[in-house]
PDB file with one MODEL, atoms N, CA, C and O in Angstrom:
MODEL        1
ATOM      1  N   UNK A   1       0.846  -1.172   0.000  1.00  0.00           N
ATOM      2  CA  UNK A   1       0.000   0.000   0.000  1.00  0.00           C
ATOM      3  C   UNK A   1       0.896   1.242   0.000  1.00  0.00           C
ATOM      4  O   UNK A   1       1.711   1.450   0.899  1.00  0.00           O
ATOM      5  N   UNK A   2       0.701   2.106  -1.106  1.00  0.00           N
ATOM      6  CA  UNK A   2       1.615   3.260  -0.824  1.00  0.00           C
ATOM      7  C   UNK A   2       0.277   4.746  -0.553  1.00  0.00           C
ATOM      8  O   UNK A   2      -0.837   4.863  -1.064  1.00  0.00           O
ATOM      9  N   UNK A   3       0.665   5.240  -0.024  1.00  0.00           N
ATOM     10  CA  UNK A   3      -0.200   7.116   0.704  1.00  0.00           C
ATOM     11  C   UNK A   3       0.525   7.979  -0.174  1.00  0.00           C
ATOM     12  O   UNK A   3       1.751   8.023  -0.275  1.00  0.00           O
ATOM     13  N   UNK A   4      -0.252   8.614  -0.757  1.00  0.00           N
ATOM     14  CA  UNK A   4       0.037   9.867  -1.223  1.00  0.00           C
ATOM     15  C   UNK A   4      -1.111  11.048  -1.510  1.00  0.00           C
ATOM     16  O   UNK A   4      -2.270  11.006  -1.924  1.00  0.00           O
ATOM     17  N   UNK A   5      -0.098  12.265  -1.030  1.00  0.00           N
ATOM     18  CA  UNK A   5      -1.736  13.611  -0.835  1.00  0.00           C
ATOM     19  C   UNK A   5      -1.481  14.097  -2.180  1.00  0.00           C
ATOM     20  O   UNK A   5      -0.428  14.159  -2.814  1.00  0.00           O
ATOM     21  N   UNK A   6      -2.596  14.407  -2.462  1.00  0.00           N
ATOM     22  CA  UNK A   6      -3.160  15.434  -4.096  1.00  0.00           C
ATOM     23  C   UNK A   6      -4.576  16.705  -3.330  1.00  0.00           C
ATOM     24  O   UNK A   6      -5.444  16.902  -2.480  1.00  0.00           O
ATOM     25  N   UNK A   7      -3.730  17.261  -4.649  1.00  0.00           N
ATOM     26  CA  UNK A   7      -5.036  18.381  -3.954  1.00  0.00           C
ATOM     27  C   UNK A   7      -5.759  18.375  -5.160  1.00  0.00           C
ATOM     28  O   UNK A   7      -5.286  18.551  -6.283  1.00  0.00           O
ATOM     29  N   UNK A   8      -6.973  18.156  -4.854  1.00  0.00           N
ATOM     30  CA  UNK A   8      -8.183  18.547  -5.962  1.00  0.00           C
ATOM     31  C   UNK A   8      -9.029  19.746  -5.727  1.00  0.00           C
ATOM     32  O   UNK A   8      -9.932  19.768  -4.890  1.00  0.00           O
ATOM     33  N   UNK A   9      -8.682  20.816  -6.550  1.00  0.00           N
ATOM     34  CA  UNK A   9      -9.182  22.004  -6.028  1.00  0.00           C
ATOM     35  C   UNK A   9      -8.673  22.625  -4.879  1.00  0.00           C
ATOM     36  O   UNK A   9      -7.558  22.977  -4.496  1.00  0.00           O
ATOM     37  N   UNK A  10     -10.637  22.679  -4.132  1.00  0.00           N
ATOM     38  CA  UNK A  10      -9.793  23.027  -2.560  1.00  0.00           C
ATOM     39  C   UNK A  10      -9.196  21.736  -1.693  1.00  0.00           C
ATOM     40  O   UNK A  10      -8.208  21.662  -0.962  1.00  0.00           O
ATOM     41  N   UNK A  11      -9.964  20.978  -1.984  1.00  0.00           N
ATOM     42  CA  UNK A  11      -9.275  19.816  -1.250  1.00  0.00           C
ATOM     43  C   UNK A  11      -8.151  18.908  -1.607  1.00  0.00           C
ATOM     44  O   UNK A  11      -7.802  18.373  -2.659  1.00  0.00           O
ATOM     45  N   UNK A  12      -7.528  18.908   0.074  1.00  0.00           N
ATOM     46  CA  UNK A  12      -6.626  17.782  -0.358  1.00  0.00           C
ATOM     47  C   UNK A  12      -6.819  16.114   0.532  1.00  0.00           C
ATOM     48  O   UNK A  12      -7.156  15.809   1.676  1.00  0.00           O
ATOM     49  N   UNK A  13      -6.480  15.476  -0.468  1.00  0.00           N
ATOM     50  CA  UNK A  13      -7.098  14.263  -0.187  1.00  0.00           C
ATOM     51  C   UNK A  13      -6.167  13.263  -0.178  1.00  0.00           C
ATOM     52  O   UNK A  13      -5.412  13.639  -1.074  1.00  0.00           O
ATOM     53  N   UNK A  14      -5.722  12.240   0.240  1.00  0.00           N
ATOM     54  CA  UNK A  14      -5.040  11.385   0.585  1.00  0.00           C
ATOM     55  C   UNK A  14      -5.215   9.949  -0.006  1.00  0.00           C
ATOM     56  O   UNK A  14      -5.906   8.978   0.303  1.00  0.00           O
ATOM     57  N   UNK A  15      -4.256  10.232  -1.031  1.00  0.00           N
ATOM     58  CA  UNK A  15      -5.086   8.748  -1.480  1.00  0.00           C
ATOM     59  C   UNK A  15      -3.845   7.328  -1.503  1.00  0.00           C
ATOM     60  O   UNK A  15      -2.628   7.408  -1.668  1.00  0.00           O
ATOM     61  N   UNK A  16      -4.813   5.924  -1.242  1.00  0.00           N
ATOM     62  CA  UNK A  16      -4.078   4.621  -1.099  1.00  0.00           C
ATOM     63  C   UNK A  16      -4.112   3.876  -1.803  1.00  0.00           C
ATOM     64  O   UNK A  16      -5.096   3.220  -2.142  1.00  0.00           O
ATOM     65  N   UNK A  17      -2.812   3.793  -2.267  1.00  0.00           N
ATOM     66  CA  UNK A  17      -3.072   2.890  -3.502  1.00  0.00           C
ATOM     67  C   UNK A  17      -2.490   1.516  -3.574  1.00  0.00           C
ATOM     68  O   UNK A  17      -1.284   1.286  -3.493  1.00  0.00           O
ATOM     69  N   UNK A  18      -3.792   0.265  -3.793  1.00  0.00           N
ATOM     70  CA  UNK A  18      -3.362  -1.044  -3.171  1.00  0.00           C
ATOM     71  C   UNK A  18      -3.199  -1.775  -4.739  1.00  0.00           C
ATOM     72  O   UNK A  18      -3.801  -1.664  -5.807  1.00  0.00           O
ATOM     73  N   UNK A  19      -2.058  -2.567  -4.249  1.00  0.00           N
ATOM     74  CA  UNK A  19      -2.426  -3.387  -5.369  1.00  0.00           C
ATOM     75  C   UNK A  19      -3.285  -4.375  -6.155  1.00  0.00           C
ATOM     76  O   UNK A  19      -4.100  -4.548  -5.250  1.00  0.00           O
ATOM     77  N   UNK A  20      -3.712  -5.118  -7.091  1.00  0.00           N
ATOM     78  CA  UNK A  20      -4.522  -6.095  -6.773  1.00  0.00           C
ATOM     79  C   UNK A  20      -4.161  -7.056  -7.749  1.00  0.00           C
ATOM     80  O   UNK A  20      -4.843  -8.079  -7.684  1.00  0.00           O
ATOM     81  N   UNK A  21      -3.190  -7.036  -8.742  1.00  0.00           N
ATOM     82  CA  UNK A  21      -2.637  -7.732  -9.323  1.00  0.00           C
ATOM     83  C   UNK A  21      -1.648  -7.264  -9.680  1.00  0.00           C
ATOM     84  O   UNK A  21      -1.254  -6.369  -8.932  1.00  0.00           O
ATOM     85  N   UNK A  22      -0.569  -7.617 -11.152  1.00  0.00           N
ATOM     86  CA  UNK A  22       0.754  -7.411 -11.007  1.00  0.00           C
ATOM     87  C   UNK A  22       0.539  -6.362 -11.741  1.00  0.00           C
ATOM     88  O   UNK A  22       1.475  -5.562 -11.710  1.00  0.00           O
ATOM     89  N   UNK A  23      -0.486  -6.017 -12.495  1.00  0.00           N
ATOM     90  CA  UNK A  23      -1.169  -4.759 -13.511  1.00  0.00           C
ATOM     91  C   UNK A  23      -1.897  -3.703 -12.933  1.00  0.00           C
ATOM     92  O   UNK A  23      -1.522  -2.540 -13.083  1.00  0.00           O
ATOM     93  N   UNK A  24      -2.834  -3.975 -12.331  1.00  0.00           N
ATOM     94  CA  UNK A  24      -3.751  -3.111 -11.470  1.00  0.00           C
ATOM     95  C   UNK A  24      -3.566  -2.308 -10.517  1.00  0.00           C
ATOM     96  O   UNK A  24      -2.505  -2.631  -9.982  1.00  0.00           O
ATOM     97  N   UNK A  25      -3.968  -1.531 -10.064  1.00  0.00           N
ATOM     98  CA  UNK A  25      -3.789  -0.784  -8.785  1.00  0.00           C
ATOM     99  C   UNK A  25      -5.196  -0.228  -8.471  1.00  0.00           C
ATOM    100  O   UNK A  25      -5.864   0.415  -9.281  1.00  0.00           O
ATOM    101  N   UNK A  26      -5.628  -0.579  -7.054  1.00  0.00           N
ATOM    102  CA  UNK A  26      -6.911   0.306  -6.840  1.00  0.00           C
ATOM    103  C   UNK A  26      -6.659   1.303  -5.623  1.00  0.00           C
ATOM    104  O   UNK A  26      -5.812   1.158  -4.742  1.00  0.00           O
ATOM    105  N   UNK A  27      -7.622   2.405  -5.768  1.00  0.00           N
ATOM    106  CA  UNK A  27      -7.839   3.312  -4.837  1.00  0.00           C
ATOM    107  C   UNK A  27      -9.025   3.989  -4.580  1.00  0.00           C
ATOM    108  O   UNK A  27      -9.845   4.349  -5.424  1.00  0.00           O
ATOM    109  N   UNK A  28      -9.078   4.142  -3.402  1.00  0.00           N
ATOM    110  CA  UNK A  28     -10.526   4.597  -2.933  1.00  0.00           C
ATOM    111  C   UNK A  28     -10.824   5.515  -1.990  1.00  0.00           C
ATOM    112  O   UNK A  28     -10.528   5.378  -0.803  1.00  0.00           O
ATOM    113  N   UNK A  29     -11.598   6.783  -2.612  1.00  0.00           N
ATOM    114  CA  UNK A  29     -11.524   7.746  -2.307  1.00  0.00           C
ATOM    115  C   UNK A  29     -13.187   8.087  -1.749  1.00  0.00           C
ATOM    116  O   UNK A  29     -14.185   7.486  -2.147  1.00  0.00           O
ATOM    117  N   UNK A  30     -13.169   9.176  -0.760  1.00  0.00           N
ATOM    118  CA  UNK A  30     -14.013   9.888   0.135  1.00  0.00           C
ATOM    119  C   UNK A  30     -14.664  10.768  -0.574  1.00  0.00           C
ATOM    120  O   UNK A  30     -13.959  11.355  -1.395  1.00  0.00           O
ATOM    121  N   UNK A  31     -16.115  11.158  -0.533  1.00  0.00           N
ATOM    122  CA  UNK A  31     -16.577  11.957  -1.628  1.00  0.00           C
ATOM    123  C   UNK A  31     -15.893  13.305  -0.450  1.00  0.00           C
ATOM    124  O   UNK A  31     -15.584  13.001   0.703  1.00  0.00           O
ATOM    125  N   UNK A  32     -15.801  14.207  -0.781  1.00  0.00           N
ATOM    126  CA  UNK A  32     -15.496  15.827   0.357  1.00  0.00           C
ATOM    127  C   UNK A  32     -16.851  16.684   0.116  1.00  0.00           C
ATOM    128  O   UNK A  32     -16.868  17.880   0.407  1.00  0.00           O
ATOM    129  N   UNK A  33     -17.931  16.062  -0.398  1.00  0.00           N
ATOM    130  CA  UNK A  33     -18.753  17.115  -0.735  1.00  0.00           C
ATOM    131  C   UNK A  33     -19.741  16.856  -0.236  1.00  0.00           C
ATOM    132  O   UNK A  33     -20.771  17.499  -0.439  1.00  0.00           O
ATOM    133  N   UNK A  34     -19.612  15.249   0.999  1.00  0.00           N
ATOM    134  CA  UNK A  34     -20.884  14.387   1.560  1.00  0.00           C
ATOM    135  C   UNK A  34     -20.484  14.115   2.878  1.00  0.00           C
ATOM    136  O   UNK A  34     -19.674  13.232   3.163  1.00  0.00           O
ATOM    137  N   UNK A  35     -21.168  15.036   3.885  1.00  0.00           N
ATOM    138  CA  UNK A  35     -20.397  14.297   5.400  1.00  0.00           C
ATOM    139  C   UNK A  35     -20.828  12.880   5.544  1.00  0.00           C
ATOM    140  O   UNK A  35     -20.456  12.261   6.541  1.00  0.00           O
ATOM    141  N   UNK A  36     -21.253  12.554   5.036  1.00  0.00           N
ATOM    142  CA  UNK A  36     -21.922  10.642   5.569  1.00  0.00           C
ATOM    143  C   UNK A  36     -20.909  10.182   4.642  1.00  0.00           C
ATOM    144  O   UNK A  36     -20.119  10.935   4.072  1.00  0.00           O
ATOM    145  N   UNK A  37     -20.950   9.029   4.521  1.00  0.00           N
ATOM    146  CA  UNK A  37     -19.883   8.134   4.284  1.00  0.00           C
ATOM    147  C   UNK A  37     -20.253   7.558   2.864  1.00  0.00           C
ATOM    148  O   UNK A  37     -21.036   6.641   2.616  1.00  0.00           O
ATOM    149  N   UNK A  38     -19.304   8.516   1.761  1.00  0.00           N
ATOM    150  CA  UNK A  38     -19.580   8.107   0.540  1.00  0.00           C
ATOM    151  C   UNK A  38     -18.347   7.878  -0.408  1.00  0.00           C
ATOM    152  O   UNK A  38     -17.632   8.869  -0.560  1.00  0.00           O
ATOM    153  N   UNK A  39     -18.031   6.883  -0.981  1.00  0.00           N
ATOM    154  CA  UNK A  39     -16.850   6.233  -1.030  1.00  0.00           C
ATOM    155  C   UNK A  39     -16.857   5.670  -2.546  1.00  0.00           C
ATOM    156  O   UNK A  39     -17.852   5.095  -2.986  1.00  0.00           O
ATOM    157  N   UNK A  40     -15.954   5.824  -3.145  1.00  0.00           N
ATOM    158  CA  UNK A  40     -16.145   5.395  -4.454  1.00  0.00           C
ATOM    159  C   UNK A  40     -14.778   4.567  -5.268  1.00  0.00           C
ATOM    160  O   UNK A  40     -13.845   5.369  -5.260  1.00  0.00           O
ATOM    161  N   UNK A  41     -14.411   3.437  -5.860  1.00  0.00           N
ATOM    162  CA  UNK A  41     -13.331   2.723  -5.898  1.00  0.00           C
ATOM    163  C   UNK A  41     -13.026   2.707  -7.182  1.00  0.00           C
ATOM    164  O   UNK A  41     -13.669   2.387  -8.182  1.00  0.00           O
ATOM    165  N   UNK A  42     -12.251   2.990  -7.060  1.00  0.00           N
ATOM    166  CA  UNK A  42     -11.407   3.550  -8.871  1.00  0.00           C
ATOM    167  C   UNK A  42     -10.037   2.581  -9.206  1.00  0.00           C
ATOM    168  O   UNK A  42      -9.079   2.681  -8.439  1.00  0.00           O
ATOM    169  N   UNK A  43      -9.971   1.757 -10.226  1.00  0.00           N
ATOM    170  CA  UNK A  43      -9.003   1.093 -10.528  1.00  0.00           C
ATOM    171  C   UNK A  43      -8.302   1.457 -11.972  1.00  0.00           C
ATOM    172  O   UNK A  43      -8.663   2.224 -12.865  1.00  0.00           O
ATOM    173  N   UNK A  44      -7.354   0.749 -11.867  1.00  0.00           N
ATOM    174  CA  UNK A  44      -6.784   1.408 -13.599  1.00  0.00           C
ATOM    175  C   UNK A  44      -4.740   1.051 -13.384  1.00  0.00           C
ATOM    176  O   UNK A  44      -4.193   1.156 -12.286  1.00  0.00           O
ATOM    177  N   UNK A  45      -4.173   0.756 -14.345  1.00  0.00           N
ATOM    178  CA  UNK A  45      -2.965   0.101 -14.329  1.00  0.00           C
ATOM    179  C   UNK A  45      -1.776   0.924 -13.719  1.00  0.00           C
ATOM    180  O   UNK A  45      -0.812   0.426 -13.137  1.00  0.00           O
ATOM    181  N   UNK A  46      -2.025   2.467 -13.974  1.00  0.00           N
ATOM    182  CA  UNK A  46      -0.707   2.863 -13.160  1.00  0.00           C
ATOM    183  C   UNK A  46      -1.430   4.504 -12.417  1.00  0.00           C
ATOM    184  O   UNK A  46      -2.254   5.104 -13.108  1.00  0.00           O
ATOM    185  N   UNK A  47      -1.178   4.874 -11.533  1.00  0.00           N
ATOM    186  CA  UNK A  47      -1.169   6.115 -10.764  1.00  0.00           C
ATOM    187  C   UNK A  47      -1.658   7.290 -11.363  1.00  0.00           C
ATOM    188  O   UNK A  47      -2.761   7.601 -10.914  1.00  0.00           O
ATOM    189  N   UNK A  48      -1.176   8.119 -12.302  1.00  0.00           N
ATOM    190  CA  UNK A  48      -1.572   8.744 -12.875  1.00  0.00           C
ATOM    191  C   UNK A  48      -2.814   8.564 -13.558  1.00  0.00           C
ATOM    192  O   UNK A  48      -3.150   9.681 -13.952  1.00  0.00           O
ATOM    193  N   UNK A  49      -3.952   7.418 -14.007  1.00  0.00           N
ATOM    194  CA  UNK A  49      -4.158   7.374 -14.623  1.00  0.00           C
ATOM    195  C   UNK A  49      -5.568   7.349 -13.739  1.00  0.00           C
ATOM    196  O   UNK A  49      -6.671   7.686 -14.169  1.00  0.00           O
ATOM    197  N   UNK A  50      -5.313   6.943 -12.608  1.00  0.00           N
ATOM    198  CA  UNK A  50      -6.154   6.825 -11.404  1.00  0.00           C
ATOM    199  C   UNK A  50      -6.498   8.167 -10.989  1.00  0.00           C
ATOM    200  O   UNK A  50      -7.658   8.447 -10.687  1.00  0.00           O
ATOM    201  N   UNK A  51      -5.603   8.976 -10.956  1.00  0.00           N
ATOM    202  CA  UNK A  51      -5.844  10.483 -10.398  1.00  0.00           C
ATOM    203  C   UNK A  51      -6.383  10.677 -11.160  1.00  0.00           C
ATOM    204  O   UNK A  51      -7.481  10.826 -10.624  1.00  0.00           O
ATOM    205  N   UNK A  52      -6.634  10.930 -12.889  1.00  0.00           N
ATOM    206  CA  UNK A  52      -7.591  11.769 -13.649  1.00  0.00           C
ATOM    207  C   UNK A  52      -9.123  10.984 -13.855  1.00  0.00           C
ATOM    208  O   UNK A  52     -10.054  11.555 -14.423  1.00  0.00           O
ATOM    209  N   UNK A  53      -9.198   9.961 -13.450  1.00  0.00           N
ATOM    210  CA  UNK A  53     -10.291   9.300 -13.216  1.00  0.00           C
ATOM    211  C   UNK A  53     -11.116  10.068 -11.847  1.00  0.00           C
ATOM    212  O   UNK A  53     -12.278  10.474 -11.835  1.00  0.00           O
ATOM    213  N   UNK A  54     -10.102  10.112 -10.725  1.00  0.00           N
ATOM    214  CA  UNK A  54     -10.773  10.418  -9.878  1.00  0.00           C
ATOM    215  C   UNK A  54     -10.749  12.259  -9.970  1.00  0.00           C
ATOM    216  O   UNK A  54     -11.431  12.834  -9.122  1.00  0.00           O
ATOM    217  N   UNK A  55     -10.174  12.900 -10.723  1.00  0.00           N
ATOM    218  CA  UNK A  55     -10.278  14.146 -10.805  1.00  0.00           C
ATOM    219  C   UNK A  55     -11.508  14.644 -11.396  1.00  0.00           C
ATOM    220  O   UNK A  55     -11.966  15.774 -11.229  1.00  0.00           O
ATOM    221  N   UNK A  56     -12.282  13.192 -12.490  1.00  0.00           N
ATOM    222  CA  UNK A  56     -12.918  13.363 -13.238  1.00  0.00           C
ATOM    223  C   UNK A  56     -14.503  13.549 -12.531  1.00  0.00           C
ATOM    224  O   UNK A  56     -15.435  14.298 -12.825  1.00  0.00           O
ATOM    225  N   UNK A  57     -14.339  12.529 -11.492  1.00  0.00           N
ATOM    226  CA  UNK A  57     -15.608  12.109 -10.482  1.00  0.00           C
ATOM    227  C   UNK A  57     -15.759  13.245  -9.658  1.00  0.00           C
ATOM    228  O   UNK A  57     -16.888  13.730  -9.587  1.00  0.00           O
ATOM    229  N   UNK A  58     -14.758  13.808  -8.966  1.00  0.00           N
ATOM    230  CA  UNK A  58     -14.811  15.094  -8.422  1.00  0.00           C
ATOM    231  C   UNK A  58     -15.642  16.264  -8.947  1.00  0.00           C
ATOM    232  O   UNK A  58     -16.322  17.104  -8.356  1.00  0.00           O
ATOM    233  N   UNK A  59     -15.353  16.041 -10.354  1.00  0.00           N
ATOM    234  CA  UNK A  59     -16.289  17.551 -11.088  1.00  0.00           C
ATOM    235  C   UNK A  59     -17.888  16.861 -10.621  1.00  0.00           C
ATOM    236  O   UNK A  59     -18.827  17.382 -10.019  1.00  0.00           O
ATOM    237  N   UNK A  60     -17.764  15.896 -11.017  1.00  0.00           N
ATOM    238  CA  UNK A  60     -19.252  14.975 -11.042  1.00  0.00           C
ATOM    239  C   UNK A  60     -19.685  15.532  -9.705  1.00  0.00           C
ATOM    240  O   UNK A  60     -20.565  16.380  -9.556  1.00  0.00           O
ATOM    241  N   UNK A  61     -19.163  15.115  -9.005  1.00  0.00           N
ATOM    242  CA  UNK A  61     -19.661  15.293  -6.736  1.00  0.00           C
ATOM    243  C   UNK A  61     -20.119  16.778  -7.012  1.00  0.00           C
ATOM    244  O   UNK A  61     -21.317  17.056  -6.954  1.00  0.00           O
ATOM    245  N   UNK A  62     -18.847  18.057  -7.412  1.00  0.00           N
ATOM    246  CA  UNK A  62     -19.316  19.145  -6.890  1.00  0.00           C
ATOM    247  C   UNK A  62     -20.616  19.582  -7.611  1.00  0.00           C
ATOM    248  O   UNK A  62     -21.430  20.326  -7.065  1.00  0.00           O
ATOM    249  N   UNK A  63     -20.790  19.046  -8.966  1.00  0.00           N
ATOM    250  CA  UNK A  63     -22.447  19.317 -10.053  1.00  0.00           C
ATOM    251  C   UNK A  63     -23.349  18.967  -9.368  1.00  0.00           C
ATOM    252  O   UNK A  63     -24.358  19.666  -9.263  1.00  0.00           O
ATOM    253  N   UNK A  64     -23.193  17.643  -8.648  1.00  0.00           N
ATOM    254  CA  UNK A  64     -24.209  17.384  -8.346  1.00  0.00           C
ATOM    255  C   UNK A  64     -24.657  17.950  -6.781  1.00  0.00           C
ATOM    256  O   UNK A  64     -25.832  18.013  -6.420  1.00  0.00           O
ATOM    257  N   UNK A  65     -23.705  18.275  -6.086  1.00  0.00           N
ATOM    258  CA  UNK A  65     -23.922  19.030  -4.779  1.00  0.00           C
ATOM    259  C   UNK A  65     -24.355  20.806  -5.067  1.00  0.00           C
ATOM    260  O   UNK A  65     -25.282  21.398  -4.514  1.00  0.00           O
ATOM    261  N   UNK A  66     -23.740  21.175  -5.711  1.00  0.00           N
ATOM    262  CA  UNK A  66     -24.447  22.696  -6.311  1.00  0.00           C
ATOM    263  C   UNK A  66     -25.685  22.323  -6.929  1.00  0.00           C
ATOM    264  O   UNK A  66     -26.651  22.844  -6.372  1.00  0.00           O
ATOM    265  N   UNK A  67     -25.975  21.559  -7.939  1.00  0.00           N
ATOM    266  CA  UNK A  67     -27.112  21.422  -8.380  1.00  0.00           C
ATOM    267  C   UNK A  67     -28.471  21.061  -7.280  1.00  0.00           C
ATOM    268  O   UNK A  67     -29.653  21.394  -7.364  1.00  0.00           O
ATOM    269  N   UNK A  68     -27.961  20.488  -6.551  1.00  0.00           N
ATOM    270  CA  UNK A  68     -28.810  20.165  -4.937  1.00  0.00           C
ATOM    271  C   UNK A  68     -28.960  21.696  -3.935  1.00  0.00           C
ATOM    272  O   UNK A  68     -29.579  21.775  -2.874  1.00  0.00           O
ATOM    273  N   UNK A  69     -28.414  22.509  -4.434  1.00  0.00           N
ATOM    274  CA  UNK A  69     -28.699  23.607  -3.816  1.00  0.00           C
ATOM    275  C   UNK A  69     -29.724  24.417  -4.444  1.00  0.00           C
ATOM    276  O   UNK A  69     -30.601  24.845  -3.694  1.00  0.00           O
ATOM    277  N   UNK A  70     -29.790  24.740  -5.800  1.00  0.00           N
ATOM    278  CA  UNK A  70     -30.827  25.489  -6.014  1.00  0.00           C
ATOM    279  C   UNK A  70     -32.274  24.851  -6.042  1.00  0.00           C
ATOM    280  O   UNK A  70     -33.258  25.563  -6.245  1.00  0.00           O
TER     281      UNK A  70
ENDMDL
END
């Protein structure tokens, strides 16, 4: 398991990245835009490739949390 922080936006988030085969890597990240416990698991072959996946879901969280406001 290796830890490493990224900042997305305002947040920075901490992410773990496990292995799960000799190709794969998963990580699983905390929504920041939901105090209850919302969690979402993102896989994909190397690191980088994982962060823009999850950079991608991030836009998704904050649309849909602004959009819940008006």
């Amino acid at each position: 398991m290796e830890k490493e922080k990224h900042i997305f936006g305002k947040f920075e988030l901490e992410l773990k990245f496990y292995p799960i085969d000799k190709k794969l890597l998963c990580c699983t990240v905390q929504n920041p835009y939901k105090s209850e416990k919302h969690e979402v698991t993102f896989t994909g072959k190397n690191k980088d490739k994982i962060i823009r996946k999850i950079d991608r879901k991030l836009k998704e969280f904050r649309k849909e949390f602004f959009k819940g406001d008006k």
